[in-house]
C-alpha positions, 0 to 999 in steps of 0.5 A: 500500500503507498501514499503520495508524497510530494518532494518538494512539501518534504523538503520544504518541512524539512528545511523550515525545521533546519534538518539535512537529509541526513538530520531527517534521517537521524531524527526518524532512528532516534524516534523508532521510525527508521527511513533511509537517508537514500529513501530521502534523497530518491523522493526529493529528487525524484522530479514527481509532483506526487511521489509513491512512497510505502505507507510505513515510509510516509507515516515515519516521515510525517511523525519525524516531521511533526506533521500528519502523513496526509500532509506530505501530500499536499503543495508546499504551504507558503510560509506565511501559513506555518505557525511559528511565522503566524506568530512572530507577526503577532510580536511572538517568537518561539517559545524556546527564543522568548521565554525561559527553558522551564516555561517553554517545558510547563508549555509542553507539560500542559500540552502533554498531560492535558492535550492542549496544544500550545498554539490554544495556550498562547491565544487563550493566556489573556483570558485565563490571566484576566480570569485569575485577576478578576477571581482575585480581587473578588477573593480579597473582597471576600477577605476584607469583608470578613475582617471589617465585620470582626474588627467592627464585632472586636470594637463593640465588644470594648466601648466602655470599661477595662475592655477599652483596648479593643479600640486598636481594632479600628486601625484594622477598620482603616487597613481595611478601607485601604484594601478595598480602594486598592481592589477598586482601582484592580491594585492586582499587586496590592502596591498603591495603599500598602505603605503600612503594610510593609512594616509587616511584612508585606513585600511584592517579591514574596507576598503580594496577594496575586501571587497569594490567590494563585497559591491558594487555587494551586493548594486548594487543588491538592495533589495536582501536577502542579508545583507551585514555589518549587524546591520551597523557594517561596517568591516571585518573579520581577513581574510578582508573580511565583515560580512554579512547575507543571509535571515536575515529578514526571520530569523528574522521573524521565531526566533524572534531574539532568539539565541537557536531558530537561533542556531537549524536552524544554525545546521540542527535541524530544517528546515524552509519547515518542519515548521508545518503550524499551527506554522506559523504567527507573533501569534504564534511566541512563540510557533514557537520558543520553537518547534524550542529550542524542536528540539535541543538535550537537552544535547547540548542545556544544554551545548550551555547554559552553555558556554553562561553563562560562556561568560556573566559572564565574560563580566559582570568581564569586565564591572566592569572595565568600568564606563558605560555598553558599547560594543565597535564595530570596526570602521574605526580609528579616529571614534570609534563607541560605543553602548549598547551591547547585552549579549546573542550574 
């Protein structure tokens, strides 16, 4: 049984994911779809309009693609029809080129456990983050509601008499009305009214109460693929908003906590479903491992291992500098958390 082909489609795929025939050819060993680099070469040079390639032939390409066997059928799309370009003209670039390596993998995770494609994460992010944001001012609303109706129960308790002391409740009645402003203005990180609240404790970096709400639904959820402060380093990022991880266990699982293993999985190298079978299991961790590495161009595995050792070394020039080797990692002022750093983060 055949299906067609069209040289100049396959070539054309296969040259807008930056692979040679013989790439194309490496990539189909590595995810258990064998194709010969001759197969490759007679089809793209074979003048046809539609070449009659063997089914098996056709579909290992396609996986090794990344796109369906019945596209390899089709005229070449022009590229303003490719996903990636639809969405450089929309001010986005790549995952890999735009964000960090772990949010381009929750992006992926999310794809795999819960089979949303990463184009639908990306057009529906500012609906689910308007969602979050309007679900967290209505949750500090609840909140400050509560507190003005027991500071104003505490306040009656102590009009007159020893009990006069409640009166302090009313500094509580004012923090209160802060809050409610700072909601009315959608204050997300709590930043306009809060010049009292710093002098306890309050800081954007650990505790704003955006990033508190999204704490919250993530507890609320219980055991969930979803870490949230990972590794218990409990602050935000620059934009307030707190670390996290999606599928981090089964990363784990799969890397076994190597980074270049993590990094081919963050970049679309590897996929977790192509996996083959005989790599799966806590025995065949190592091997597992290095088929992930394998899958990464070695001139950009060559580079990522440059940069992190260019990285190392000058963490190694500032820890001459210091009496101990340590890592210090952000915590809520007044209680600074130091531990043991890892290098190859």
């Amino acid at each position: 049984m055949t299906r067609p082909i069209r040289p100049q489609t396959l070539k054309a795929l296969r040259e807008r994911r930056k692979m040679t025939q013989a790439g194309l050819a490496a990539r189909c060993v590595h995810i258990g779809q064998k194709v010969s680099v001759a197969t490759i070469k007679r089809i793209e040079a074979s003048g046809q309009e539609a070449y009659l390639a063997r089914r098996t032939v056709a579909e290992r390409l396609a996986k090794a693609l990344r796109v369906g066997a019945e596209d390899l059928a089709k005229p070449p799309q022009p590229e303003d029809i490719d996903r990636f370009e639809a969405l450089r003209r929309l001010g986005l670039r790549e995952l890999r080129r735009t964000v960090r390596e772990s949010t381009a993998l929750s992006f992926r995770m999310v794809k795999h456990l819960y089979g949303i494609p990463i184009s639908a994460q990306v057009e529906m992010a500012p609906l689910f983050m308007a969602l979050l944001a309007e679900g967290s001012l209505a949750w500090r609303a609840e909140r400050v509601a509560e507190i003005k109706t027991k500071s104003e129960e505490l306040i009656s308790l102590g009009v007159h008499g020893h009990l006069s002391f409640t009166i302090a409740a009313y500094s509580v009645h004012d923090g209160s009305e802060a809050e409610e402003e700072s909601i009315k203005k959608k204050d997300l990180f709590g930043e306009d009214d809060f010049e009292e609240a710093h002098d306890f404790g309050y800081d954007r970096s650990t505790n704003n109460p955006f990033a508190d709400y999204i704490r919250k639904l993530a507890r609320d959820l219980g055991d969930v693929p979803i870490t949230v402060d990972p590794d218990d380093n409990d602050w935000t990022d620059s934009n307030g908003f707190p670390e996290y991880r999606i599928g981090n266990d089964l990363i784990e699982e799969l890397t076994s906590g190597n980074k270049d293993a993590v990094y081919a999985l963050a970049c679309n190298h590897a996929k977790i479903r192509e996996i083959p079978e005989d790599l799966l299991g806590e025995e065949q961790a190592e091997r597992r491992v290095e088929w992930l590495i394998s899958l990464i161009p070695a001139e950009e595995l060559s580079a990522r291992r440059a940069w992190r050792a260019e990285k190392n070394a000058k963490i190694d020039e500032i820890k001459k500098e210091i009496p101990f080797p340590v890592a210090v990692s952000r915590k809520p002022k007044g209680n600074a958390h130091i531990k043991g750093g890892n290098r190859d983060a």
